[in-house]
N, C-alpha and C positions, 0 to 999 in steps of 0.2 A: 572180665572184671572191669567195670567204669570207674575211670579216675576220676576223682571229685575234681574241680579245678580251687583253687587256692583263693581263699574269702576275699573277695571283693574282685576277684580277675574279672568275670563276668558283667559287675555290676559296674566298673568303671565306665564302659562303654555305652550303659543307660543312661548313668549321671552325664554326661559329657554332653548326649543327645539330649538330654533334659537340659541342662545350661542353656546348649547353641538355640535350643526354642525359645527357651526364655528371653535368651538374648536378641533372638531374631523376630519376636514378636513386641519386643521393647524398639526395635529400632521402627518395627512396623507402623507402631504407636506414634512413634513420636514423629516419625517422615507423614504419618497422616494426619498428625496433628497440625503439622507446619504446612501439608497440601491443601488443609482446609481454610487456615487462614489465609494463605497465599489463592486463592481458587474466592476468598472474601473480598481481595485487597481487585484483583484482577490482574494487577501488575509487579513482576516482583526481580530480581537480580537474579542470577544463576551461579550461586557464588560453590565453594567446594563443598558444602554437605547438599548440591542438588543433584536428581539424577541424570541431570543432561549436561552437568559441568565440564566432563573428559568429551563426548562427543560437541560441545560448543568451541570449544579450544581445539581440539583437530581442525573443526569447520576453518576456524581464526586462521590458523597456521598453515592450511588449505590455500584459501581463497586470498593471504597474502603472498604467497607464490604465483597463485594464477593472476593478481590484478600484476604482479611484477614483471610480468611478462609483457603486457603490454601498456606498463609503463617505459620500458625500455625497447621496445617495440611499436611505436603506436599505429594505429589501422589507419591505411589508404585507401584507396577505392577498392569497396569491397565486391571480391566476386563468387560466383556461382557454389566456389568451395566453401569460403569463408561459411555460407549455412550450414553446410556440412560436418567444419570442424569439429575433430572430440582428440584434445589432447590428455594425456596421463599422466600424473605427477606423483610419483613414488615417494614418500614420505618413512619416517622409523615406523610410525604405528596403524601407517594406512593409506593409501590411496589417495587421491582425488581427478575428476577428470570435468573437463568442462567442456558446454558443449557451446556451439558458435561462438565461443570467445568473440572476435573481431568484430561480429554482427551486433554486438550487447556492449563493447566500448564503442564502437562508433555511434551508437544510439544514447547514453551516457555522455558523450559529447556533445552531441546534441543539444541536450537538456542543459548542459554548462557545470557539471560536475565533472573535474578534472579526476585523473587516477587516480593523483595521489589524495586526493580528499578520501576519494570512493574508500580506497586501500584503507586510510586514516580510520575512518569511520567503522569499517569492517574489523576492524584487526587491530584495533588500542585495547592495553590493557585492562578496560574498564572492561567486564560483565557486562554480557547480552542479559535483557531483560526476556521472560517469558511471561508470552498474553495468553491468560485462560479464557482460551472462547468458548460462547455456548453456542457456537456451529455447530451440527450434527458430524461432519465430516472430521474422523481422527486423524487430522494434520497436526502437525506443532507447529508456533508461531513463536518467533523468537525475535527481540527488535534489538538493533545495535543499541548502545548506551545513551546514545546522542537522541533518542527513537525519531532516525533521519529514516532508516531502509530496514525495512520486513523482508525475515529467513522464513520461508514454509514451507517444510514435506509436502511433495506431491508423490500421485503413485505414479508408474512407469507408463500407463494410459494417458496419463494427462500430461507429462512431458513427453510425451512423441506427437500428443494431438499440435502440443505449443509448436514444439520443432518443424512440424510440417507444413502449419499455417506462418511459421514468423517474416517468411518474406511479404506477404500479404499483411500483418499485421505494420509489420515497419512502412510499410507502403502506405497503410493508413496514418500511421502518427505524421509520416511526411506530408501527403496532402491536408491534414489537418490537423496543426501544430497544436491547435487548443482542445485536442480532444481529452474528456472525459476516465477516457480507457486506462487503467493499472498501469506505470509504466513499468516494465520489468526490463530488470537491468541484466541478470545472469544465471545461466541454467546451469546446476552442476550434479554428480553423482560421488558419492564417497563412500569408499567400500573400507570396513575393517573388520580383520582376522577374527572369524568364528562368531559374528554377526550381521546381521542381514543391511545387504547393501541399502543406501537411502540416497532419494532425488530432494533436491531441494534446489528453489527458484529464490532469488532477491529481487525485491521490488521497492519503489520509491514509498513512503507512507503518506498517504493521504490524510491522515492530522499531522503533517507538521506544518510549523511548529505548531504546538501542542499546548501551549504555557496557559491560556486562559481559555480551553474551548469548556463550555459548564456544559454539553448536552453533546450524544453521538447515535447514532442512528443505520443500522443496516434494512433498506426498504427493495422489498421484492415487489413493491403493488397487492399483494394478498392478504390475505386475512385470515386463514389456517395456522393456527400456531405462529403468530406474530405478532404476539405478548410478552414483551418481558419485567417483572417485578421492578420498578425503580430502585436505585440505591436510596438509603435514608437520605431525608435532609440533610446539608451539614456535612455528610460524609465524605470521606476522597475514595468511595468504591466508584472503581472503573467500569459501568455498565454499558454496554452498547445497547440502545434500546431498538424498536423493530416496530412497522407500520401501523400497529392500535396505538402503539401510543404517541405517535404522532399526531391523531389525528385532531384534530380542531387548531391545529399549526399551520402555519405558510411559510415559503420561501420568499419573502418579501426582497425583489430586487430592483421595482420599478421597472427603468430603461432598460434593463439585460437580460427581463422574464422571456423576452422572446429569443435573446440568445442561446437561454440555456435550455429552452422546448426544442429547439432547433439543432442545438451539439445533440443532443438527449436520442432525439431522432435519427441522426447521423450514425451514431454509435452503437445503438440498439438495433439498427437495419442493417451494420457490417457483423453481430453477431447474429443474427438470422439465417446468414445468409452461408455464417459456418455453423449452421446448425448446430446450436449453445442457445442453454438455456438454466435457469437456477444462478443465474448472476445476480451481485446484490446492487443498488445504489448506496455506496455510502455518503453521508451527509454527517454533517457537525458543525452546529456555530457559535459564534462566542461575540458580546457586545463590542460593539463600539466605540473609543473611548468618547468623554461629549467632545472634547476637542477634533476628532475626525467624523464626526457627524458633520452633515448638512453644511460641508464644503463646497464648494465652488466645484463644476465636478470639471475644471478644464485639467489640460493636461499637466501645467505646472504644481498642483495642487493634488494630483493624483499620484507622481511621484512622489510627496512626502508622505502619502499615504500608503505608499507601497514602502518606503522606508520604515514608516509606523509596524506596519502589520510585520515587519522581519526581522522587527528587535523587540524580545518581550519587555515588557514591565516597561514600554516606552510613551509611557503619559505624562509628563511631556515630555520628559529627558530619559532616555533609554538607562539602565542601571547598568549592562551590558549588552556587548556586540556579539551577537554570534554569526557565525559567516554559512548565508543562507543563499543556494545557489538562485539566482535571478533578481539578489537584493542588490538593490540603488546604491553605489559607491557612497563614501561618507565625504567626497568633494560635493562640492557645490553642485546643486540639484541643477541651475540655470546651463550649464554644461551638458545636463543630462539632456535635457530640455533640446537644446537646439541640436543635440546629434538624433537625437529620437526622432525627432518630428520629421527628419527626412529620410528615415529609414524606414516608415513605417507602413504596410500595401498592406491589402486586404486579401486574406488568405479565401477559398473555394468554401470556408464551412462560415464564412459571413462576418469573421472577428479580423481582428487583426497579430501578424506575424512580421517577423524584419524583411528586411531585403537584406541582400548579400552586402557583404563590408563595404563592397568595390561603390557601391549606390552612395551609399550613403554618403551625404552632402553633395550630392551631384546637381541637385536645383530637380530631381523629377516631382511632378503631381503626389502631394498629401493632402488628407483630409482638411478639411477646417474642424474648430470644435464641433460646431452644430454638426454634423455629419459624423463627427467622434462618437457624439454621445446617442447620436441616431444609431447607430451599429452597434448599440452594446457591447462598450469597450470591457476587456477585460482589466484585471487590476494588475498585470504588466504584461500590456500588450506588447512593447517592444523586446518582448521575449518567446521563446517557444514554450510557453504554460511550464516553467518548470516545479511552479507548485500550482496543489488542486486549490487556488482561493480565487473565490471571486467576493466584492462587497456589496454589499445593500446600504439603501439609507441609515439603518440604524446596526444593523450584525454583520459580521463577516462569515461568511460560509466555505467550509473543506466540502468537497464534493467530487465521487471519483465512483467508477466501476468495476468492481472486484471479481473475484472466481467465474474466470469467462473459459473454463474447459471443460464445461457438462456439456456433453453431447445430448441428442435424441436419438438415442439407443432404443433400440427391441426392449429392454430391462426398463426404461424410461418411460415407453409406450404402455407396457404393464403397469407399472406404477400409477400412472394417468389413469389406468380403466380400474384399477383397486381406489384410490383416491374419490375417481368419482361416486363410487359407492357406498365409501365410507362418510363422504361430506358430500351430499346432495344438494344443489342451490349455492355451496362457498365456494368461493374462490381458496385455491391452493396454488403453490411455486409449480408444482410437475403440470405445463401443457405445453402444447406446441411452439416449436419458436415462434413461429408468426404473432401468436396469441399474445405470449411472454411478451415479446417485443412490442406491442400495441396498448398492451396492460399497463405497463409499466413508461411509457411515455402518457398514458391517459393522464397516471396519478400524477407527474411533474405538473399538464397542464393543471390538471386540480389543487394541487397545493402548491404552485407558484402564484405570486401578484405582484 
């Protein structure tokens, strides 16, 4: 005999299932309502109704332990291990472990970004911003608040490629201070309970500061799918545009065009050589105010220009100071002036870099101007390039080389020979380094003057 069960016993469990859809396709609604305008804007907060808000805040509370380490520890001469390091840092809801710590603050020092800023920057209460890019590659991109340093998932391929190559890359920033190349500052891994582990690299951001650039540009040299819709007129959408629509554009720097053929060169033949390829040039410029126009380009005169360019809204009188690392003290420039001038040697890639503290003011051999401006100085040379800007007569340009961990793989090789046969006659991103690397200095020469 079947017992009936009691009216509605059964049915509650439908209705309930019925709600939670309803409810769970309202939330769906409105999370993609809010992705689509934020996926408009390009740039947006990660504030608590986002879905990377708990895994950004781990990142925070992470990576403010690990810079604390060695702030209270700072790196000496670093050796053999130091590459090696991978410390673990046990947290309530997760993990975090970092790799070459000591190798990524001393390089950070370098640059003249102290811990505690680094830490600041990383790990202030403000919300990380997240940039929707229209890179094919499913990374996330998250920028601190300040958007001073870029957070971006890598997979475990491409941080072991970095780790394996980073003494060889730090070897290159060292012999040449004004290079080009992404600085990356720190490689880390975070693991939390009953979701899948994530790598993720910081790197310095090649627009900063950011305040007035109107135009941004990821260029591979090709022309396969290197179109992107401009944002409206008028608009503040954050569009990165890509090599067609550059074109009938120059990089207008006069005296420094041969400079930057020549980093461009340098840079592109040390990734060659780690066989890497599918890296972008990023570029973005923004005018110049008429007051730092068609200056005087001696040295006294470029340090206010270097002052200019690292405090926004600074035409003529800055509205605020933000403290930008490699900006001109707000002492007296003529100070700057005569400690610079005798510190200043020409570094192996043709620009100029410091000499060690000990030099300076010793009475050794400095350029004159005329010889300054013959070597295409950069716009603070008496630093080690710690921002990607250099100026032209009339615009300032951010200029820097991003995602250098594609290899040329067997899978890459494939791609090339489908490629080829899908666009016969075009150029595409997938060919050989050598090719990649000759491509893509061609186009510098071509759109520089």
């Amino acid at each position: 005999m079947e017992m009936s069960a009691p009216p509605g016993a059964s049915a509650m469990p439908g209705r309930q299932r019925q709600q939670q859809q309803r409810s769970n396709t309202t939330k769906r609604r409105r999370w993609g309502g809010l992705r689509q305008q934020w996926k408009l804007l390009g740039l947006f907060e990660i504030d608590q109704k986002h879905e990377f808000y708990s895994l950004t805040c781990m990142m925070k509370g992470g990576l403010a332990a690990a810079i604390q380490t060695t702030v209270d520890n700072p790196p000496t001469d670093l050796s053999e291990e130091d590459f090696r390091s991978e410390v673990t840092q046990v947290h309530k809801e997760f993990t975090l472990e970092t790799f070459a710590g000591p190798v990524f603050a001393n390089l950070r020092g370098s640059l003249g970004i102290t811990e505690e800023e680094y830490q600041q920057s990383l790990c202030s209460e403000s919300c990380y911003l997240q940039f929707i890019s229209n890179s094919k590659s499913k990374a996330d991109f998250f920028l601190t608040n300040d958007k001073r340093f870029f957070l971006k998932t890598q997979n475990k391929r491409e941080i072991k490629f970095l780790l394996a190559n980073l003494k060889i890359y730090m070897e290159h920033l060292r012999n040449y201070p004004h290079s080009l190349l992404v600085k990356l500052l720190g490689v880390h891994r975070i693991r939390i309970p009953r979701s899948r582990k994530k790598y993720f690299m910081v790197m310095q951001s090649v627009f900063y500061p950011d305040d007035r650039i109107n135009a941004r540009y990821d260029i591979k040299g090709c022309e396969v799918s290197r179109w992107t819709e401009p944002a409206p007129e008028g608009s503040q959408i954050i569009v990165v545009l890509k090599d067609l629509n550059f074109e009938g554009q120059f990089i207008s720097l006069e005296q420094q065009r041969s400079w930057l053929i020549q980093q461009v060169e340098i840079d592109t033949n040390f990734l060659q050589r780690l066989n890497v390829l599918d890296y972008s040039l990023l570029l973005a410029h923004q005018p110049l105010h008429q007051d730092e126009r068609n200056q005087s380009l001696s040295f006294a005169s470029l340090i206010v220009r270097t002052k200019k360019s690292v405090n926004p809204g600074s035409s003529p009188i800055p509205t605020s100071v933000v403290r930008v690392p490699g900006s001109v003290p707000d002492d007296d420039a003529t100070r700057m002036l005569s400690e610079s001038d005798s510190g200043l040697k020409m570094s192996r890639s043709g620009s100029f870099s410091p000499t060690s503290q000990e030099h300076v003011g010793s009475g050794a051999d400095t350029p004159e101007i005329p010889d300054f401006k013959a070597q295409n100085r950069r716009l603070l040379p008496n630093l080690k390039n710690p921002l990607h800007i250099i100026d032209g007569p009339e615009q300032r340009y951010f200029i820097g080389i991003i995602d250098i961990f594609t290899v040329y793989s067997f899978k890459k090789r494939l791609e090339h020979l489908w490629k080829s046969l899908r666009h016969p006659g075009r150029s595409f991103s997938t060919v050989s380094p050598q090719t990649y690397c000759l491509r893509l200095c061609q186009w510098v020469q071509d759109h520089a003057k």
